[in-house]
LUMKOL-378596 format. One record per residue (C-alpha): residue in one letter; residue number from 0; x, y, z. Coordinates in steps of 0.1 Angstrom, whole numbers, plus 5000, padded with zeros to 4 digits. Each point is the difference from the previous one (the first is absolute). Example, Ala and Ser with C-alpha at 12.3 -4.5 7.8 and 13.67 -1.06 7.14 Angstrom:
<sites>
vexza / vexfi / east / north / up
A / 0 / 5123 / 4955 / 5078
S / 1 / 5014 / 5034 / 4993
</sites>
This chain:
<sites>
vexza / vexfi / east / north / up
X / 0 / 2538 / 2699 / 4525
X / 1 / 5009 / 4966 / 4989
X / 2 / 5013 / 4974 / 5017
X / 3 / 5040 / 4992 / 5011
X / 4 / 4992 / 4958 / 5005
X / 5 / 5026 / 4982 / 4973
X / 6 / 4980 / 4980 / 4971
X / 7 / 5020 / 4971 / 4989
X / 8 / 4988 / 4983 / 4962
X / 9 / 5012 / 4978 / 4975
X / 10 / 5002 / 5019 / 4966
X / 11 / 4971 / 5008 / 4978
X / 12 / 4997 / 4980 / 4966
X / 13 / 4987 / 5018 / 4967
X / 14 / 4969 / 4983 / 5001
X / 15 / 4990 / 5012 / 5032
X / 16 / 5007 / 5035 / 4995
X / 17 / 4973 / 5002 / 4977
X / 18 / 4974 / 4977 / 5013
X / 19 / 4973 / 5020 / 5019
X / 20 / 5004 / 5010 / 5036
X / 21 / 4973 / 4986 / 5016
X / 22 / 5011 / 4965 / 4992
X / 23 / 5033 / 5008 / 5006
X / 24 / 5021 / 4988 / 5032
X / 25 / 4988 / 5012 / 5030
X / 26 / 5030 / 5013 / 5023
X / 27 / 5003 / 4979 / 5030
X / 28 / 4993 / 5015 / 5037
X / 29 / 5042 / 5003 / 5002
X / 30 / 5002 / 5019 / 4961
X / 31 / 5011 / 4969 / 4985
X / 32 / 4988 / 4991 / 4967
X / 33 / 5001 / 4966 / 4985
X / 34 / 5009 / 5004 / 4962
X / 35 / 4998 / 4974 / 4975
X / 36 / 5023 / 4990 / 4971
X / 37 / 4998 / 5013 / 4965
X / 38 / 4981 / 4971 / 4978
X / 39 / 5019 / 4993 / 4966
X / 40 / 5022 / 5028 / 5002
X / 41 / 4976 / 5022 / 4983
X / 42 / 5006 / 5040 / 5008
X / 43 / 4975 / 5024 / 5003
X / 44 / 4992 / 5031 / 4983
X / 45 / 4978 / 5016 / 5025
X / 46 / 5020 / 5026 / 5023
X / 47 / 4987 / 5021 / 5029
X / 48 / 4994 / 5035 / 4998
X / 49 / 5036 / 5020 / 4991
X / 50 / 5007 / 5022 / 5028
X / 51 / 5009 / 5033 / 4994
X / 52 / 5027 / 5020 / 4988
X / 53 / 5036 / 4993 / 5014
X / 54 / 5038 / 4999 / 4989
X / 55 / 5012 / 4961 / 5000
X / 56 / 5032 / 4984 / 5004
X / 57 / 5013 / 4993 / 4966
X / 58 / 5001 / 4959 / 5011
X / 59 / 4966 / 5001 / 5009
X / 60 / 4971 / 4994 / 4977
X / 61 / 4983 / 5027 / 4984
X / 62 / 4973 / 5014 / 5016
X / 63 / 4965 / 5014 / 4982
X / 64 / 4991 / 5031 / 4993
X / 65 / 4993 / 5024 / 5030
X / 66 / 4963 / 5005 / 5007
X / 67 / 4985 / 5033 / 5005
X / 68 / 5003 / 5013 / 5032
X / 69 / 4970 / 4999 / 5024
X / 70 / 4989 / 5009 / 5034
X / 71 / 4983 / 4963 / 5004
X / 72 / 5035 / 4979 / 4993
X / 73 / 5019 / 4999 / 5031
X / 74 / 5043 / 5009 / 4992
X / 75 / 5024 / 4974 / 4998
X / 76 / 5013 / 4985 / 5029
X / 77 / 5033 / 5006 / 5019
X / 78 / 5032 / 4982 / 5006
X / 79 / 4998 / 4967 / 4985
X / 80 / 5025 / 4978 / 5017
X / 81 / 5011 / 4968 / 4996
X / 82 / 5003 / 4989 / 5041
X / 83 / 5017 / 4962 / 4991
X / 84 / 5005 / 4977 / 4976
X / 85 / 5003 / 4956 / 4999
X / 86 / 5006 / 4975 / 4974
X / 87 / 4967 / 4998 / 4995
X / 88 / 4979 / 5032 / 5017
X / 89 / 5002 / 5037 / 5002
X / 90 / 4986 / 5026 / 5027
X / 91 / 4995 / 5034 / 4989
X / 92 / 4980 / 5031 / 5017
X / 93 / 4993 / 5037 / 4989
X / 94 / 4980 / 5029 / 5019
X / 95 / 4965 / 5012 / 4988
X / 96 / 4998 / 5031 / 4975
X / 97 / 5002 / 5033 / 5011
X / 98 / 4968 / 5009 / 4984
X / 99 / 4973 / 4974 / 5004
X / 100 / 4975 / 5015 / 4979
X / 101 / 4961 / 5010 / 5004
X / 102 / 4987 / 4973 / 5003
X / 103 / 5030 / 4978 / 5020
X / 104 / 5017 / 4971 / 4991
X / 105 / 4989 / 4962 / 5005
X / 106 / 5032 / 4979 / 5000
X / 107 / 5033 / 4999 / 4973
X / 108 / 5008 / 4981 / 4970
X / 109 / 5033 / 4986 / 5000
X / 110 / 5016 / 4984 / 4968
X / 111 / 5030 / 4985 / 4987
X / 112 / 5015 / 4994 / 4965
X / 113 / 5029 / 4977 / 4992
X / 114 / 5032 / 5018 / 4986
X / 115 / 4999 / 5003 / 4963
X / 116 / 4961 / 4996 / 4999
X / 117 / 4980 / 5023 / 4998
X / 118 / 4967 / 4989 / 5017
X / 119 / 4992 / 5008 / 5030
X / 120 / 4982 / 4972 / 5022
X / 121 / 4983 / 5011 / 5032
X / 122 / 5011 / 4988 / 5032
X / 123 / 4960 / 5003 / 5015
X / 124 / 4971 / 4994 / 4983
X / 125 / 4981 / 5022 / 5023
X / 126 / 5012 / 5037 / 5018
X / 127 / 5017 / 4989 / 5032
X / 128 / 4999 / 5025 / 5032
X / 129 / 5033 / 4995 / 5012
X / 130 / 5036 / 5016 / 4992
X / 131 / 5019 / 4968 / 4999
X / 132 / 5002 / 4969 / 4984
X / 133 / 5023 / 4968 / 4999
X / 134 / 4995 / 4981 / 4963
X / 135 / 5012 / 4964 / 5005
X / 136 / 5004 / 4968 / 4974
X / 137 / 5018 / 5020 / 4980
X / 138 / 5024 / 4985 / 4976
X / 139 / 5038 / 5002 / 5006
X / 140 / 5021 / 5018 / 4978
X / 141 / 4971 / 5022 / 4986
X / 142 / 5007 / 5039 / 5000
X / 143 / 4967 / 5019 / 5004
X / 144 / 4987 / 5037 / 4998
X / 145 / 4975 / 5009 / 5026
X / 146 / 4971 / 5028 / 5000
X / 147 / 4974 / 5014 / 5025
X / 148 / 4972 / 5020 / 4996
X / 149 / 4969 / 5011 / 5021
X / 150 / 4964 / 4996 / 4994
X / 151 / 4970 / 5018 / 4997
X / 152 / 4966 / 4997 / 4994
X / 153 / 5005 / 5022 / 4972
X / 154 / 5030 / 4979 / 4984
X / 155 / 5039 / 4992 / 5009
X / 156 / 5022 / 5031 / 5002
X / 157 / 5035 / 5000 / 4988
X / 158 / 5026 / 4977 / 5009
X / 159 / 5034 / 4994 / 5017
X / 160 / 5023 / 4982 / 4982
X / 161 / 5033 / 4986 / 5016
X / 162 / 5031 / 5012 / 4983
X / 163 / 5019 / 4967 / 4999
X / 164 / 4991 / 4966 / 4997
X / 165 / 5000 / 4976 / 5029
X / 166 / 5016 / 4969 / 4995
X / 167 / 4989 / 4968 / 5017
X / 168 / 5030 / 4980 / 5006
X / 169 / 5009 / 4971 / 5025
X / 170 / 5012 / 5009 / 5032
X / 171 / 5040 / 4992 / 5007
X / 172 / 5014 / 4991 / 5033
X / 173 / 5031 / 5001 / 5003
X / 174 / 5018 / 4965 / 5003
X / 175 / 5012 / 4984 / 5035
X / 176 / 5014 / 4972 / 5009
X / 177 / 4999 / 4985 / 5039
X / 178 / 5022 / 4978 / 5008
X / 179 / 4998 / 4974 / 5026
X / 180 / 5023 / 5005 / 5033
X / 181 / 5012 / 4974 / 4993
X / 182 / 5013 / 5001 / 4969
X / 183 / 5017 / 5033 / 5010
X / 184 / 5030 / 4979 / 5013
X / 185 / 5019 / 4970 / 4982
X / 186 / 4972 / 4974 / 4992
X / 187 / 5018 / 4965 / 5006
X / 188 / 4984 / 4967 / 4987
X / 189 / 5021 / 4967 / 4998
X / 190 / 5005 / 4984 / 4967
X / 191 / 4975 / 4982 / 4989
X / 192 / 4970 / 5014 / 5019
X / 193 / 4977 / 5024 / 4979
X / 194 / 5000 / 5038 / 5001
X / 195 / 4966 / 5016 / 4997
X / 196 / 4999 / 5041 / 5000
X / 197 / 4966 / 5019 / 5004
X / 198 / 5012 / 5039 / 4995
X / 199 / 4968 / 5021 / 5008
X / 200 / 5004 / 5032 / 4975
X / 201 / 4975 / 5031 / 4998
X / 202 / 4987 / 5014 / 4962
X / 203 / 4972 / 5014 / 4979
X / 204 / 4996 / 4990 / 4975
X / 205 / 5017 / 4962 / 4998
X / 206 / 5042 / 5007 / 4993
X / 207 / 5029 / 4984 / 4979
X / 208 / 5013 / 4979 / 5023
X / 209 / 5037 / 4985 / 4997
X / 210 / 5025 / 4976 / 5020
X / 211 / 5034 / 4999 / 4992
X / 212 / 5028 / 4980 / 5020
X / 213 / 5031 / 5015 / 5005
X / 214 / 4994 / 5026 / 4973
X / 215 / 4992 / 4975 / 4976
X / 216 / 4966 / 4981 / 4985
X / 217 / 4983 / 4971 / 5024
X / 218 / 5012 / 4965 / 4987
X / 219 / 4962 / 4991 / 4989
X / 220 / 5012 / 4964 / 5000
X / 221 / 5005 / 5003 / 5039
X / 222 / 4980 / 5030 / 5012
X / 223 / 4963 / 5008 / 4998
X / 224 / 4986 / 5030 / 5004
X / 225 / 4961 / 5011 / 5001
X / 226 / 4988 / 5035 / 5004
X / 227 / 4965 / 5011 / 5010
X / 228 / 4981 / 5031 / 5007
X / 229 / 5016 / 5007 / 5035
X / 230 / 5030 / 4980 / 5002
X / 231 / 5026 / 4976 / 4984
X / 232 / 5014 / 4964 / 5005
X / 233 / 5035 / 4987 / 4993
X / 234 / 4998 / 4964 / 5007
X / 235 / 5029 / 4973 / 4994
X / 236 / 4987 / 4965 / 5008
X / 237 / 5040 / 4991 / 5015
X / 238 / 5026 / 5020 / 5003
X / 239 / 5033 / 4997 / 4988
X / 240 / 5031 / 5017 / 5012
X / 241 / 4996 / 5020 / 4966
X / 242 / 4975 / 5013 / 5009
X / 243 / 5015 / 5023 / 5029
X / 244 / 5003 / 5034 / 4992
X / 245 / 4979 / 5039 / 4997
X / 246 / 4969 / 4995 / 4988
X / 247 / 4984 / 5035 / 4986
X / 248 / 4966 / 5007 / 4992
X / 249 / 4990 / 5027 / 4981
X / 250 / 4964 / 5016 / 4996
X / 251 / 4995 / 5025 / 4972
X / 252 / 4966 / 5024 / 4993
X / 253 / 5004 / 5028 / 4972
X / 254 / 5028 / 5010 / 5011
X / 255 / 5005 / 4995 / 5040
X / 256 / 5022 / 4970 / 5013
X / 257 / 5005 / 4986 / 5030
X / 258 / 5022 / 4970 / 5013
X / 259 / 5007 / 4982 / 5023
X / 260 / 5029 / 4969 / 5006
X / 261 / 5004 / 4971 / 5019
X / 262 / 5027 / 4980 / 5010
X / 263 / 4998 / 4961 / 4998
X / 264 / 5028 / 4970 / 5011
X / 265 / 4999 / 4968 / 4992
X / 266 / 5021 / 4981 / 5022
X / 267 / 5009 / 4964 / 5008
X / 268 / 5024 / 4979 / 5022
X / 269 / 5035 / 5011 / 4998
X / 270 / 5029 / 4972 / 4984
X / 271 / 5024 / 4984 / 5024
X / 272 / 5036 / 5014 / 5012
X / 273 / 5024 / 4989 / 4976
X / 274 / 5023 / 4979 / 5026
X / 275 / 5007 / 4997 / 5036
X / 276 / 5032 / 4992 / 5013
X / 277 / 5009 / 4990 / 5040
X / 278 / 5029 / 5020 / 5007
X / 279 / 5012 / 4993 / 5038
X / 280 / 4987 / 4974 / 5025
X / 281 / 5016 / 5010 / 5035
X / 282 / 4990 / 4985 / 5036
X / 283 / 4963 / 4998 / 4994
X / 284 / 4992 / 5027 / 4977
X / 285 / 5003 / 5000 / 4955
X / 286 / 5005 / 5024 / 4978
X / 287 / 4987 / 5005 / 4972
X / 288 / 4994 / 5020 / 4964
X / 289 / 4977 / 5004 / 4970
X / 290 / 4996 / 5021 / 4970
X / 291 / 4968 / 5019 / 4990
X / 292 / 4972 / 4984 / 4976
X / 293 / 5003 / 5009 / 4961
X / 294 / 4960 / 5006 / 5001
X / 295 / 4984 / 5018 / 5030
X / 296 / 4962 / 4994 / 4988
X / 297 / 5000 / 5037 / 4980
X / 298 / 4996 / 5018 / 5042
X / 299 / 5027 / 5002 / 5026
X / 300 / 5012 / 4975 / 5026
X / 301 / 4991 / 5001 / 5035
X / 302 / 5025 / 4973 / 5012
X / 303 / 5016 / 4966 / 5000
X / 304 / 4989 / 4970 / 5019
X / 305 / 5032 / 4978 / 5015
X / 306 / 4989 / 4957 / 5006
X / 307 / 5023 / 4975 / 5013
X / 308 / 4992 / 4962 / 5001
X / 309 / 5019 / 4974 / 5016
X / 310 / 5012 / 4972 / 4985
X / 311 / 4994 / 4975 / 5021
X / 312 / 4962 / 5012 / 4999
X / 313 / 4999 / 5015 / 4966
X / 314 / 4972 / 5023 / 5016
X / 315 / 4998 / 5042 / 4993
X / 316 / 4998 / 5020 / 5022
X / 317 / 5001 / 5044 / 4999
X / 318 / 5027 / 5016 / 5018
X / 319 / 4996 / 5035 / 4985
X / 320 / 4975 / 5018 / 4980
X / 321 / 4997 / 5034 / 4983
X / 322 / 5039 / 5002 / 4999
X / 323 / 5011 / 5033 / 4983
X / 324 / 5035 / 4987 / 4996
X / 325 / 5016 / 4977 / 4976
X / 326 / 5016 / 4983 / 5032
X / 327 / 4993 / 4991 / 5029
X / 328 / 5018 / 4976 / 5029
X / 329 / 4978 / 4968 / 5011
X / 330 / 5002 / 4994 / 5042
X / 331 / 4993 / 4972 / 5025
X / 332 / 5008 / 4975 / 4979
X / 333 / 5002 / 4964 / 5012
X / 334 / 5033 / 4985 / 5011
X / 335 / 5005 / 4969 / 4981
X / 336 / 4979 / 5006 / 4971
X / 337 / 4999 / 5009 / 4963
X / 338 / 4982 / 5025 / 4984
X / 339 / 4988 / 5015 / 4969
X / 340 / 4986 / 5034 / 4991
X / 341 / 4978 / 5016 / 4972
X / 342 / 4987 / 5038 / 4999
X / 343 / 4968 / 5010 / 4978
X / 344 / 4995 / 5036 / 4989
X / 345 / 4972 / 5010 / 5011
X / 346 / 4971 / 5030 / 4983
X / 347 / 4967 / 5017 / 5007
X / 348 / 4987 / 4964 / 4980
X / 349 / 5019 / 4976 / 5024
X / 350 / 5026 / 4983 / 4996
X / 351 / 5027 / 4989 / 4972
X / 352 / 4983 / 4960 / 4982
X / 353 / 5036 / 4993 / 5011
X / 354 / 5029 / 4999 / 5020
X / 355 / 5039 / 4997 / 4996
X / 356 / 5017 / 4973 / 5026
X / 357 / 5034 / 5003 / 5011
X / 358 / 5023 / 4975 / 4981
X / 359 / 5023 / 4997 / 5034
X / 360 / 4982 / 4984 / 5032
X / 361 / 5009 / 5020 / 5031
X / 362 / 5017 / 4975 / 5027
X / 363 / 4995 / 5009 / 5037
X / 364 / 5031 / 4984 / 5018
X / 365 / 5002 / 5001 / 5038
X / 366 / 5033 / 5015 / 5008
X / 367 / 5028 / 4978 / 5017
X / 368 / 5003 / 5017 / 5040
X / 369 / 5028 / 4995 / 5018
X / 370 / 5002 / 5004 / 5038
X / 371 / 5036 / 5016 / 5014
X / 372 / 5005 / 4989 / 5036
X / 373 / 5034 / 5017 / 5003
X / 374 / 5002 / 5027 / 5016
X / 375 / 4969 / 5002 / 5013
X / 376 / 4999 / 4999 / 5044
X / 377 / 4966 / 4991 / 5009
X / 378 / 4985 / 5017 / 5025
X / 379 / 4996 / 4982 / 5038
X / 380 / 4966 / 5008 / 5011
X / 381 / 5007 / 4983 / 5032
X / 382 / 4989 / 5022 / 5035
X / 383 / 4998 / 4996 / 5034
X / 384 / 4962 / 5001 / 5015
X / 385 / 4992 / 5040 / 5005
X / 386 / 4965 / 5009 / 5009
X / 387 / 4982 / 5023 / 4976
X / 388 / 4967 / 5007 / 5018
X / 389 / 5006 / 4989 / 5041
X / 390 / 4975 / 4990 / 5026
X / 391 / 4976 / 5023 / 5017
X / 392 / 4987 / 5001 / 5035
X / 393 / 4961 / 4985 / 5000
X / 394 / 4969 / 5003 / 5020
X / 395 / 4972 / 4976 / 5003
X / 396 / 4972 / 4989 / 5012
X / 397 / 4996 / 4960 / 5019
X / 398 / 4981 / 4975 / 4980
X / 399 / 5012 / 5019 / 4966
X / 400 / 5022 / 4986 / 4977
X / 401 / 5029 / 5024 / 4992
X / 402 / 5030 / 5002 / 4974
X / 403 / 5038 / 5016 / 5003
X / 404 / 5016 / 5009 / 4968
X / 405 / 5034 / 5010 / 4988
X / 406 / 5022 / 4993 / 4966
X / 407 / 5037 / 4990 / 4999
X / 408 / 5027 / 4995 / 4968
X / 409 / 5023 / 4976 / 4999
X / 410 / 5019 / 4979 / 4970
X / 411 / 5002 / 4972 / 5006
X / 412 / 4961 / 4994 / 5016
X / 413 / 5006 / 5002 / 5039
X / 414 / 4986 / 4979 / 5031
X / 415 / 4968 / 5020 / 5014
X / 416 / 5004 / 4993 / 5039
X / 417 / 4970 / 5018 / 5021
X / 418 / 5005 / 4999 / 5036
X / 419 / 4978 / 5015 / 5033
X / 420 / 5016 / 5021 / 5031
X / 421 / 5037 / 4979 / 4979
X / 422 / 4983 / 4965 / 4999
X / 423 / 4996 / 4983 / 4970
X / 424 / 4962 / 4994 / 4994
X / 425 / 5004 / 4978 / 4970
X / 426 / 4981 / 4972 / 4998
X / 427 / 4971 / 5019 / 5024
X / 428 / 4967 / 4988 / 4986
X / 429 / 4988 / 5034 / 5010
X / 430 / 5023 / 5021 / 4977
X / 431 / 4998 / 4991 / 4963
X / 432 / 5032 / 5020 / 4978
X / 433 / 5005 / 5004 / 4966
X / 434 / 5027 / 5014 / 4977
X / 435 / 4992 / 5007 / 4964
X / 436 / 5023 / 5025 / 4980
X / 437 / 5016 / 5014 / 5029
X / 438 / 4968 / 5011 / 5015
X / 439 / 4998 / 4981 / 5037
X / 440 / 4963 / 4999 / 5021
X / 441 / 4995 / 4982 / 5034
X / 442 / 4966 / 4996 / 5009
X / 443 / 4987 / 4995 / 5031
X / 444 / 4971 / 4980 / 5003
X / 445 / 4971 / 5015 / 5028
X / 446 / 5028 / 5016 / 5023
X / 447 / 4993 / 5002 / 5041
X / 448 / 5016 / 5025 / 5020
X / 449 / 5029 / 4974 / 5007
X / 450 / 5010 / 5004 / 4963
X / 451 / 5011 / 5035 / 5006
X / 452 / 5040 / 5005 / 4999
X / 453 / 5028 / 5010 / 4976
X / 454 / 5000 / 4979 / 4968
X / 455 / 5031 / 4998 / 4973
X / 456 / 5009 / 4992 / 4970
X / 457 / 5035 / 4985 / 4989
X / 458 / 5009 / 4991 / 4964
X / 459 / 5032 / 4982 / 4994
X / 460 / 5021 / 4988 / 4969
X / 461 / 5036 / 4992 / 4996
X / 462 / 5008 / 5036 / 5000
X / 463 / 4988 / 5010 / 5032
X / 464 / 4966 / 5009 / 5014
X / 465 / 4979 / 5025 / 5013
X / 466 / 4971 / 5006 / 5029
X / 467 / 4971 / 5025 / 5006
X / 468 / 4973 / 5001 / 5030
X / 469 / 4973 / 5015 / 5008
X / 470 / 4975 / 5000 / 5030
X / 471 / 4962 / 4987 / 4997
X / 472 / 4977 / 5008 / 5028
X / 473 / 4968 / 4980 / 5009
X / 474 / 4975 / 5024 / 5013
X / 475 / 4979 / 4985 / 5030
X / 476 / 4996 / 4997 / 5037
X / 477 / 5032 / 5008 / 5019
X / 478 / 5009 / 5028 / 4982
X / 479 / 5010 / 5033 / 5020
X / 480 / 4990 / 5036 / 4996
X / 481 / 5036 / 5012 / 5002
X / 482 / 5013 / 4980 / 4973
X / 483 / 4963 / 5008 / 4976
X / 484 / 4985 / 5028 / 5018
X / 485 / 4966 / 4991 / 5000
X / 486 / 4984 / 4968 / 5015
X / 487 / 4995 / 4974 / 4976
X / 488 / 4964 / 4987 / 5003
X / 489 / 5001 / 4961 / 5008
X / 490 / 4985 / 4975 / 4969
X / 491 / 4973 / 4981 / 5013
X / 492 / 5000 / 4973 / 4976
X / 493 / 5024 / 4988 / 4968
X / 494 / 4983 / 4980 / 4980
X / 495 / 5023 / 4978 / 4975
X / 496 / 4991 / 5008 / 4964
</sites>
């Protein structure tokens, strides 16, 4: 049986068909045959055996007269296929005869003729074993009849023609364009800076391509466009507010489109508001008012921005940016100065070249007061002493320094008299007092058990006075256990500090 590996060749010339086999070219170990070209575009006249009888297509060459039949000559083969078909190659494949003959077969002949010829030029110069083959370098546009036959040592049987011609045309893939992310939104330049577009696209073979702006032809004068294999590039060395607007490109291939658009602004700094005009000045706060620019820079506003400048100073200074409003109130002026205000619109560029200034300077005045006496009864704050936090009974221990605290009001400031068991101790070099903001201390400096007794505290003023006491005890030697219930343990020693 022969073989099912695919053959692939280049097409046979005339000359070759009829040169002899054994210096023919030998199929390589793949069934690939290199074929050379016709020389001088001479034709020959030598054709391969006819194959025998069978009923053509009536746009396929004729076909010689049918030999007698013979046991020896194998039938012709089956289903003849074409399997796929390039711009420049063409894969066909067919099953082996049904009768193979006596003697066998020993490879196929397959042939092509162009349309209108009638020549038929074979494919291999020798009988190949195999039941496909892939004929490449073929020239695009052609339209070719092919043929197979099998192979015998006793000759070629009869042959299978294909009923249509197969026509080797380029491959078309559809056109598609990809564009960018981010060209899929608004693309914004500034004016002046250049705008350079690379749109990818997809096609086979190479398309019509097209840009139009705004439904209308590019201005070649300002625009420049260059289209390659894969892709296209608008460029416009700097961009002018004219140049804002849908961009469209268009790539056509026998018949299929596709397109794809692209938005572009050119924008620039926005103009000036027309006039600005200071309304109110109040206390330390101005008013004030402005009216929208003629020219916002071809893109929306995002604000205005509010200055003020002194005119002792003459300096600028911002007091309010990305203002929505076309007024606004200026605060925390100054008392005593003069001021004057300018506003700049303000874009997605910056901000306005230029600024309106109010005509009118804004005059901070300090208002006149005047105080009203009459009427008014003004409080007397004035109080007898009265003790807010009194005295409390004290413990301590001889040798140990120890302080008595209490706080007293008064209005006016009262005399702070301490006195022990009702004497007056002031003046005692071993009591120190002090008074400071109604809080009074006595300290007793290293007490002895002599020191013990009831100790007061009298503050007087011209409104009266007022007297707390309190008891300090010295623990020590000579204390009792009725009055502590516990014997106090004697101190050895005191050591001054």
């Amino acid at each position: 049986m022969p073989g099912e590996a695919e053959a692939e060749t280049s097409a046979l010339t005339p000359e070759e068909k009829t040169s002899d086999p054994a210096n023919g070219p030998i199929p390589e170990a793949n069934g690939t045959e290199a074929i050379p070209e016709p020389a001088g575009g001479e034709t020959a006249t030598a054709v391969p055996p006819e194959p025998a009888s069978e009923e053509l297509s009536p746009a396929a060459p004729a076909a010689s007269l049918p030999l007698p039949p013979s046991e020896d000559l194998p039938s012709c083969p089956l289903l003849l296929t074409v399997e796929d078909v390039t711009d420049s190659s063409v894969a066909l494949s067919w099953e082996p005869p049904e009768n193979l003959g006596r003697l066998g077969i020993q490879g196929y002949i397959l042939e092509y003729c162009q349309q209108g010829a009638s020549e038929w030029v074979p494919v291999n110069a020798r009988p190949m074993m195999v039941t496909q083959h892939t004929l490449r370098n073929l020239t695009t546009g052609s339209k070719l009849f092919f043929r197979v036959s099998a192979v015998s040592s006793a000759g070629t049987g009869p042959a299978t023609v294909l009923d249509q011609p197969v026509h080797i045309k380029e491959i078309i893939e559809a056109p598609k364009i990809r564009v960018p992310r981010y060209l899929r939104q608004t693309y914004i330049r500034q004016v002046g800076e250049t705008i350079n577009l690379q749109i990818p696209f997809q096609s086979t073979p190479k398309p019509q391509v097209t840009w139009t702006h705004n439904s209308h032809a590019l201005d070649t004068k300002r625009v420049s466009v260059r289209n390659g294999e894969q892709d296209s590039i608008l460029f416009i060395r700097s961009a002018q507010r004219v140049d804002s607007g849908r961009y469209e490109l268009s790539i056509r291939l026998e018949g299929l489109e596709a397109k794809a658009t692209i938005d572009i602004l050119v924008i620039e700094r926005p103009g000036p508001p027309k006039s600005i005009k200071l309304l109110d000045v109040w206390g330390f706060n101005a008013a004030l008012e402005w009216t929208p620019p003629e020219d916002t820079g071809n893109t929306e506003l995002l604000g205005y921005t509010v200055q003020k400048a002194d005119r002792k100073t003459g300096q600028w200074f911002t007091v309010l940016e990305h203002c929505h409003r076309t007024n606004c109130t200026v605060s925390d002026l100054i008392i005593g100065n003069s001021y004057s205000f300018r506003v700049f619109s303000e874009n997605q560029c910056g901000l306005s070249a230029t600024a309106p200034v109010t005509a009118e300077l804004a005059h901070i005045q300090k208002a006149d007061t005047v105080s009203k006496r009459d009427g008014i009864r003004e409080r007397d704050f004035s109080e007898a002493p009265k003790f807010t936090h009194p005295l409390a009974d004290h413990t301590t221990t001889p040798g140990y320094s120890t302080q008595l605290f209490c706080s007293v009001r008064a209005t006016p400031k009262p005399k702070i008299i301490w006195m022990k068991n009702k004497m007056d101790i002031q003046g005692n070099p071993k009591y120190r007092a002090l008074s400071e903001q109604g809080v009074c201390s006595l300290e007793i400096r290293k007490p002895s058990l002599f020191d013990a007794g009831v100790y007061t505290c009298k503050a007087i003023n011209a409104l009266g006075e007022a007297s707390v006491d309190c008891r300090l005890d010295v623990k020590g030697e000579g204390f009792s256990e009725e009055r502590w219930g516990w014997q106090q343990t004697p101190i050895a020693d005191i050591h001054e500090s």
